[in-house]
N, C-alpha and C positions, 0 to 999 in steps of 0.2 A: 504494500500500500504506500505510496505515496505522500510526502510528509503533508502536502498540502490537502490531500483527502483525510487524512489523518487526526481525531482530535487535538487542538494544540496545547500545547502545555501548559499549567497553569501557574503563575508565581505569587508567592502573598510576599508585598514588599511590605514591611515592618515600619513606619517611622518614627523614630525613636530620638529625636535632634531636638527636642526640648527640654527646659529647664526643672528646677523645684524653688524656684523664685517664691511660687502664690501660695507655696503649702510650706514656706516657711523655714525650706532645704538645703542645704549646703551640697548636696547629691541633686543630682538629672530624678524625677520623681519617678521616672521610670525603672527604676531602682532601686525604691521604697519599697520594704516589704509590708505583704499584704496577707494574710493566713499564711505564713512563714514561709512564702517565697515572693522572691521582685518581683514588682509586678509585670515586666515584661515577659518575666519566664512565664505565669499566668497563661499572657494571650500568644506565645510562642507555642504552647503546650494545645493550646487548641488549634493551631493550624497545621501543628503535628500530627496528631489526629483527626484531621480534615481527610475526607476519603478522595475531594475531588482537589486538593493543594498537590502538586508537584513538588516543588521549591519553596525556600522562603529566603526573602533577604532582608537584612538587617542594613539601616540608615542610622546609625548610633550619633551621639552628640559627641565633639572631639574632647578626645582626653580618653576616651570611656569605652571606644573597644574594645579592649582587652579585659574587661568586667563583662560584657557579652558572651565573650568566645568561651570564659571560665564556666559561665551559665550552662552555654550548650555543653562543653564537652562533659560537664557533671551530670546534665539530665540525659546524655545519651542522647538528643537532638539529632536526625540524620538530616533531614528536612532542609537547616540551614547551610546555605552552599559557600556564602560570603558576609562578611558584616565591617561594614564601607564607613568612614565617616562624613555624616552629613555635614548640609554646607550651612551658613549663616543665618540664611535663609530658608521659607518655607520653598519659593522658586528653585531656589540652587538645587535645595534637597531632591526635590522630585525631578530636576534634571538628571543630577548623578547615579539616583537607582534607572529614570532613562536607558541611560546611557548601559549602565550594567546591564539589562534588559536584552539590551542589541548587541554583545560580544557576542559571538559565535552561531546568530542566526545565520542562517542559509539566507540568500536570497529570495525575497518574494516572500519565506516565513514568517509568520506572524506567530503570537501567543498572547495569553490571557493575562493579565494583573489583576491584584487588589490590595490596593493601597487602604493601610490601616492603622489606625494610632495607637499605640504601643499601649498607653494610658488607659486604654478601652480594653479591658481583661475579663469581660464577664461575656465577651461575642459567642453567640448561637453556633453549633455545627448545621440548624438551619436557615440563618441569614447566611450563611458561608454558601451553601451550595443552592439556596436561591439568588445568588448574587453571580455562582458559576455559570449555572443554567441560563440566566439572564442572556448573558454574553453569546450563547446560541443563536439569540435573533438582535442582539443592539449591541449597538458599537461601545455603548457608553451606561452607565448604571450608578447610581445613586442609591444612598437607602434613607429611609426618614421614617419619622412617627410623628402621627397628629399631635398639633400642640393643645395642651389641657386649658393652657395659662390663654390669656387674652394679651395679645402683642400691643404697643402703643406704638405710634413715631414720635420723635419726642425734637424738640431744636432751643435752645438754648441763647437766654437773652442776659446775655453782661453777668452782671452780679445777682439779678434776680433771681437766675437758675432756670429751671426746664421747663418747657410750658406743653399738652399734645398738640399735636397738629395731624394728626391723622391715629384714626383705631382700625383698623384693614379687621376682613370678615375671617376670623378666625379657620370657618370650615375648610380654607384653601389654603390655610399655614400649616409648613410640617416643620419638624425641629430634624434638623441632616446630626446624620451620625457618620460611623464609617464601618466596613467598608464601602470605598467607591471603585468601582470595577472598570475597563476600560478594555478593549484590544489596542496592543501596545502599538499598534502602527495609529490609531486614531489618538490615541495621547500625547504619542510624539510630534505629531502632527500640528496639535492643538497649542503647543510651547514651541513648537520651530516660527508658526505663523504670531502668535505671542511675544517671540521673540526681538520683532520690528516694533514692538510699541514701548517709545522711552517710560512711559509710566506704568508699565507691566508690573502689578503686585497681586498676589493671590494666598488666600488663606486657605484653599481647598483646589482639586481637581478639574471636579464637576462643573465649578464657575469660570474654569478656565476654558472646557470646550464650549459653554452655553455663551462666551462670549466672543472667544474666536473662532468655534463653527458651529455658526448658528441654524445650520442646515443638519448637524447631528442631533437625532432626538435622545433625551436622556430617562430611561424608562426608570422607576423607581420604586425599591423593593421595601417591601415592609417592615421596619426594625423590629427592636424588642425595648421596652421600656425599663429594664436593666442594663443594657449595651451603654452604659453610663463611663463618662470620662473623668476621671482623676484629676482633677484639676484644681481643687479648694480644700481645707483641711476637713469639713463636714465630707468630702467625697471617699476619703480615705479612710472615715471612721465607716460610713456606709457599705464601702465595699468591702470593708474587711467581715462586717458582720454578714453580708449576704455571701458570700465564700464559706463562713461558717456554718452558715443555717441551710445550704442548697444541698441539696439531694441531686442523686445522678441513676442514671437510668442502668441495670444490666445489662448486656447483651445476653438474650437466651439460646443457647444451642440448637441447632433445628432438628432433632429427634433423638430418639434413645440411642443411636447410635452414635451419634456425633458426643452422649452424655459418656456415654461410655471409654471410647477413645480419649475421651479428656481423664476421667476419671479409675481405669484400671489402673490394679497395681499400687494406686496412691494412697497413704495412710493419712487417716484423717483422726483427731483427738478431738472429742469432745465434753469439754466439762457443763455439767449441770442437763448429762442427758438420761436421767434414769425417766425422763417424759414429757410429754406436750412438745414444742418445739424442737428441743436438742435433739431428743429422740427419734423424730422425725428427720430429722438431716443424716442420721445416721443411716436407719432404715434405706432412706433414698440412696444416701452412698454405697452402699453393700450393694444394692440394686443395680448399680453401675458397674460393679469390681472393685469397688474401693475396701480397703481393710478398714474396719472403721471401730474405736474405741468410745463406745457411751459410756459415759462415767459419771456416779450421782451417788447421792448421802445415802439412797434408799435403794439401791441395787448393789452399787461395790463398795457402800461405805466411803468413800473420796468426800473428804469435808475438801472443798475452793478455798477456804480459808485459812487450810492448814499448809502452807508452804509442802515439807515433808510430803505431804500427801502429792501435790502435784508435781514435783521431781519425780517422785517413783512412779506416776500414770503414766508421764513423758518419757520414763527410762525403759518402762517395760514394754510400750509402745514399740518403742525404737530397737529394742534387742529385739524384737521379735519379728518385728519387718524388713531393722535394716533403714529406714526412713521417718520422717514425718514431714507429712507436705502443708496439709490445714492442720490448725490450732483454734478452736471453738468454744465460746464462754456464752451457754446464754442463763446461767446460773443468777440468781436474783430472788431478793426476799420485798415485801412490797408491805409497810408497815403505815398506815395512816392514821393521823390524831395531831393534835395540835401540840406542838416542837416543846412548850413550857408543863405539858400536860406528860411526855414521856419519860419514861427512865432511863438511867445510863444502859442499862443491858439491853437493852431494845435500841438504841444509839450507837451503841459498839457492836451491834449484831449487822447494823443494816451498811454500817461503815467497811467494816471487816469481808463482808459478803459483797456487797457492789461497789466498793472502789479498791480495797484491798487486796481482794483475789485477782481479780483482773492484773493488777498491774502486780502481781505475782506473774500469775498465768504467765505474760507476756516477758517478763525478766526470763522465764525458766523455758521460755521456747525461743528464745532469740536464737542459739544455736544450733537447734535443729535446724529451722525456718532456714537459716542463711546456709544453711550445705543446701538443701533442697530448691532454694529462691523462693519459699513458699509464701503462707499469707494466716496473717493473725487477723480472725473476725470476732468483733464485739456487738455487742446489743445495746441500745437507747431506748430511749421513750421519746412520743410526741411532749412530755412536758418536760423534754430539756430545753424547749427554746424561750419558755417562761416557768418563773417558779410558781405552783398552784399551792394554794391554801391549805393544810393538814397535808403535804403530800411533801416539803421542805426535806426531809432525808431524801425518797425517793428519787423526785425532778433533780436535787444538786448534785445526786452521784452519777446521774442520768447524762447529765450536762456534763458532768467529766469523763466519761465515755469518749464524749465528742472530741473532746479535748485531747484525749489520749492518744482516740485515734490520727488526728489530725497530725499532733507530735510526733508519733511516731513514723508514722507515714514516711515523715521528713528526713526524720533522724536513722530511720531504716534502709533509706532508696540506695546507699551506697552496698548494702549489700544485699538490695536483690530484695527483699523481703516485699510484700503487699499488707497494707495493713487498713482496713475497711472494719465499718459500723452500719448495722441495720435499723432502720425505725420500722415499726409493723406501726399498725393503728390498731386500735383495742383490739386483742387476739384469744379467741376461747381457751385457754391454760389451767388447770389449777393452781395456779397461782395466783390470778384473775379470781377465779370463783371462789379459792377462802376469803378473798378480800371483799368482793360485792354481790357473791351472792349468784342466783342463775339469771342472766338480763335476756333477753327475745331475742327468738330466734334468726338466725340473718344478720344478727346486728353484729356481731363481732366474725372479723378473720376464724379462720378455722387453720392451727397448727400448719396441717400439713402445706398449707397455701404459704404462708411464712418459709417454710423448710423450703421449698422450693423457689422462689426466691433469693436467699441464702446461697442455696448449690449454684446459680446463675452469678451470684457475684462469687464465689471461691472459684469457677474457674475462668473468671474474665480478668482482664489484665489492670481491673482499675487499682487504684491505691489513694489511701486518703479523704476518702467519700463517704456523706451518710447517705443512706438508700433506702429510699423511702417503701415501703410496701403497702399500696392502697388496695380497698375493696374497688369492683370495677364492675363489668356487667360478670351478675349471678352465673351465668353458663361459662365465664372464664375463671374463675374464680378473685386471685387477686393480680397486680400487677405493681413493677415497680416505676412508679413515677420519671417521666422525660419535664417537667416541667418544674423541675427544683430551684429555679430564680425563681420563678414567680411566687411559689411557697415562700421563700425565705422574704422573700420581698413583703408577703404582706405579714410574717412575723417580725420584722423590723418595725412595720410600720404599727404593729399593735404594741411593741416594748415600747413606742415612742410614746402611743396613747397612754400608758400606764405609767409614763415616767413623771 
């Protein structure tokens, strides 16, 4: 086939040539961490995982390449090809990725861009490839979302300050985001011809063809109302919280056999599965060929909270198989009453059992985990993203779950490890019904739907993620959530209500 029949190739150009002047920085803010990575690795890591990105190139601010290049080669980044320093300007910059663009096309070849601000780290894998697809039939692409806010024009008299002079009809105003997409021969095009006018200044792309060619339509894709840019100190407290609170979707394997090929041969440990849930994971893994170790106070005796105890589940595990690949805690005491109303033995039970095992648990499987590159899964609650009323042990060990995961995630990637957290939504347990009792039928998850779930993130490649498992239509049972900004997004905004 022929390059020009050929789908062409796509590049996400990075630009990254700005300061941290307005957030108060002595660093380029692209650079700030954000849930304990820069936040350029953030939006690098999504175009890394972009199925329709080819390439990525990086525009860094001068001085600061080689704080990129340290990024990529620690995250394993294959994606980026180059990382160039941008120019002075927002012009230059988009010149010089141009430029880099065009080394080594063939004649008459063309390819796809998408220029995108570094700053913008919460970007959709589907604005990404409805912004690809775009590029199928228009030369040129923009992305926007309707604005909420009512826009003024406003002009400015001496000392008295601003007066309006025009309110434009809201319905026709969009707020531009990025990415903006172009075919690279229409861009280049757009700043060659651009390039004859002495007062050539441009804060975006898309302004640049809409004003020097005017004959190009520029089609405009839908954003997301998270795809928010880092630019003011409230931005960076926002984004770091909706990073925290965003759930991510599994990928689920397409049949038993595909479960199976992932999962023969692998040993998997679970604590706190003498039933409901754990139990369930386990069950399902043997189903696959997995070795699989349920382990619970009330089958093997295994107290979570006894250290001793979990070395030796781990140890005998591993003599017997030779491996440990998953490491499983969905072990949990669920005690409610009001915080002044409890006793110390009820406070050191709930302490001991949900935050103390776990970050046992995960001390005493570090090792294993990293011969094998395996993955540590933990368990939440939907009230870790606020603390509920009589539930104050519960939700804040909940919320450290989250934490931990998060943490370690970070603290693990150099050797390989995955380390992931689930949210279910009220799930039928025993450990549920001593607490509230038997509630209508339908209304809660059913284990096994959780358990399954679970199997879908142990063998996906994510790391770092809470994952959300929602009820959905009855004939599927449950599913894990693709819309985790938008969750987290209005759990921001109800902490705000409540502050």
């Amino acid at each position: 086939m022929s390059q020009s029949a050929a789908k062409p190739r796509t590049t996400a150009v990075v630009l990254a040539g700005g300061t941290g002047q307005r957030v108060g920085l002595a660093i380029p803010k692209q650079l700030l961490k954000i849930a304990g990575k820069a936040v350029i690795e953030h939006t690098l890591a999504t175009f890394e995982q972009a199925k329709s990105i080819d390439d990525v190139i990086v525009l860094m601010a001068p001085g600061y390449v080689g704080d990129i290049e340290k990024i990529v080669a620690k995250a394993g980044m294959t994606k980026v090809t180059k990382v160039i320093e941008g120019g002075s300007t927002r012009n230059e910059t988009t010149e010089r990725a141009i430029a880099a663009l065009g080394e080594g096309l063939a004649e008459g070849e063309d390819r796809n861009v998408l220029f995108h601000d570094a700053v913008r780290p919460l970007l959709s894998q589907r604005v990404i490839s409805d912004c690809v697809a775009a590029l199928d039939r228009y030369q040129a692409v923009d992305v926007a979302i309707p604005s909420a806010d009512t826009i003024i024009v406003t002009r400015t008299h001496g000392k008295d300050g601003e007066f309006i002079t025009d309110v434009p009809d809201r319905s026709r105003l969009r707020r531009g985001q990025t990415p903006q997409a172009f075919k690279l021969s229409t861009i280049r095009r757009a700043y060659e011809v651009a390039a004859g006018d002495p007062n050539f200044q441009a804060t975006d792309d898309c302004s640049v063809v809409l004003k020097y060619l005017p004959d190009v339509p520029i089609y405009v894709v839908t954003g997301d109302e998270y795809n928010m840019k880092v630019t003011q100190p409230v931005d960076v407290f926002i984004a770091d919280k909706l990073f925290q609170l965003a759930s991510h979707a599994a990928p689920q394997p397409a049949d038993a056999a595909a479960y199976r090929e992932l999962l023969e041969g692998k040993t998997l440990v679970v604590f706190g599965g003498s039933y409901g849930i754990g139990a369930d994971i386990a069950d399902l893994a043997v189903k696959y060929g997995a070795n699989a170790y349920a382990l619970g106070r009330s089958t093997t005796g295994t107290h979570v909270d006894n250290p001793e105890h979990v070395d030796d589940a781990l140890s005998k595990a591993y003599a017997e198989t030779g491996r440990i690949d998953y490491v499983v805690n969905t072990a949990g005491v669920l005690r409610i009453g009001k915080l002044s109303e409890t006793d110390n033995a009820t406070i050191e039970e709930a302490l001991r059992i949900n935050y103390l095992a776990p970050v046992q648990i995960a001390r005493a499987s570090h090792k294993y985990l990293a011969e094998t590159q395996g993955q540590l899964l933990l368990y939440t609650s939907s009230s870790y993203t606020r603390g509920r009323a009589e539930y104050s042990l519960y939700s804040s060990t909940k919320a450290a779950m989250v934490n931990l995961t998060q943490a370690l995630a970070d603290e693990w990637a150099p050797d390989g490890i995955r380390v992931n957290c689930v949210n279910p939504e009220r799930t039928a347990t025993p450990m549920r019904t001593m607490a509230f009792g038997k509630e209508p039928e339908g209304s809660l998850l059913s284990s096994e739907a959780v358990a399954r779930s679970s199997l879908d993130v142990l063998v996906s490649g994510l790391t770092g993620h809470v994952i959300d498992v929602r009820q959905q239509d009855p004939t599927k049972g449950a599913a894990a959530t693709a819309n985790g900004f938008e969750h987290a997004l209005a759990a921001v905004l109800a902490q705000g209500e409540g502050a």
